[in-house]
N, C-alpha and C positions, 0 to 999 in steps of 0.2 A: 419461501423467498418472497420478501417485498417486491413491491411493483419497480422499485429505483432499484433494488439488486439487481430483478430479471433483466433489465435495461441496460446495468452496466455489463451483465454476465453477456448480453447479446453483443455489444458492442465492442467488448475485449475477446471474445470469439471472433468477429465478423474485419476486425484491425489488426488483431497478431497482438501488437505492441514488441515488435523487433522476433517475433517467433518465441517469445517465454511464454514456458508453461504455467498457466494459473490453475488452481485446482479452487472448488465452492466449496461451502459450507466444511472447508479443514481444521481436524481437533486439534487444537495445541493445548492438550490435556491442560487443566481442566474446561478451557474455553474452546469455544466452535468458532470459527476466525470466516467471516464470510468470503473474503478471497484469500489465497495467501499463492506468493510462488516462493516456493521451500527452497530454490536455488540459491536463491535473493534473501533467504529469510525474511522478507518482506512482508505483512498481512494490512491487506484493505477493507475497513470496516466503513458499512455504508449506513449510516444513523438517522433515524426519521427524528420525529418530533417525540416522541416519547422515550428522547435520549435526552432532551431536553430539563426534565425534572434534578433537585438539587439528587435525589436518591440517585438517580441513572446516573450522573454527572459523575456523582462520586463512585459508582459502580466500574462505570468505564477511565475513571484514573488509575484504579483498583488493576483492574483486566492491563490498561496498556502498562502500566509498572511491572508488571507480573512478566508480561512478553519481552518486554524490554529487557528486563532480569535475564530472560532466555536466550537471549541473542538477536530477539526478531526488532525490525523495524515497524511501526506502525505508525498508518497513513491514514484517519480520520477524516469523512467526508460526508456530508450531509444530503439527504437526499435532494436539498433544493440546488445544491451545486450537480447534483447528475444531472437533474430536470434543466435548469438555466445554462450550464457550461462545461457539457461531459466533454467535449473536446480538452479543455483545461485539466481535468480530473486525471485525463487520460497520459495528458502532458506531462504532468505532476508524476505518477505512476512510473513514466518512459524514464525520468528522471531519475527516478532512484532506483531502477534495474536495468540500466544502462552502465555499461563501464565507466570508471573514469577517465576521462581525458587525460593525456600523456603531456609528462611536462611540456612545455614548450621553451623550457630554457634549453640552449645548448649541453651539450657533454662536457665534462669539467675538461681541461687542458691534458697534457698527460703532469703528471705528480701532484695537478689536483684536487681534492675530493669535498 
């Protein structure tokens, strides 16, 4: 585990992020998904700088097409965004394992729909 995993892995233990369970380093056969909560089908990949290369680039288009294909959501984050705005990262996270807001239009009348 990178140094910006161990950091986010402490920081989404020590926050909750609303009580979801995140699980590390989970297979979604063939790939090893550095966070994922399976509830949410949701996986957070945390990318240093050697994700940066045209080969990784296109590696990790590869991989999130692949999940995406699967059903999972993926949330792409850099380690300079852990280091500078893990608050934000975290936000971002809350955001898409959080339910959705309930309309806020009214009930239709009755004979409505």
């Amino acid at each position: 585990m990178t140094r910006a995993e161990a950091l986010s892995w402490s920081y989404l233990r020590r926050h909750g992020l609303n009580s979801a369970k995140f699980r590390r380093q989970h297979p979604v056969r063939p790939y090893i998904a550095d966070f994922a909560r399976v509830a949410a089908k949701l996986v957070v990949e945390v990318d240093g700088y050697t994700h940066w290369s045209a080969d990784e680039l296109a590696h990790d288009s590869k991989r999130t097409k692949f999940l995406e294909g699967e059903g999972w959501r993926v949330l792409r984050v850099t380690n300079v965004d852990v280091y500078d705005n893990l608050d934000g990262v975290w936000r971002a996270i809350a955001s898409l394992i959080s339910p959705p807001a309930a309309s806020r239009r009214p009930p239709p009348h009755a004979g409505e729909e």
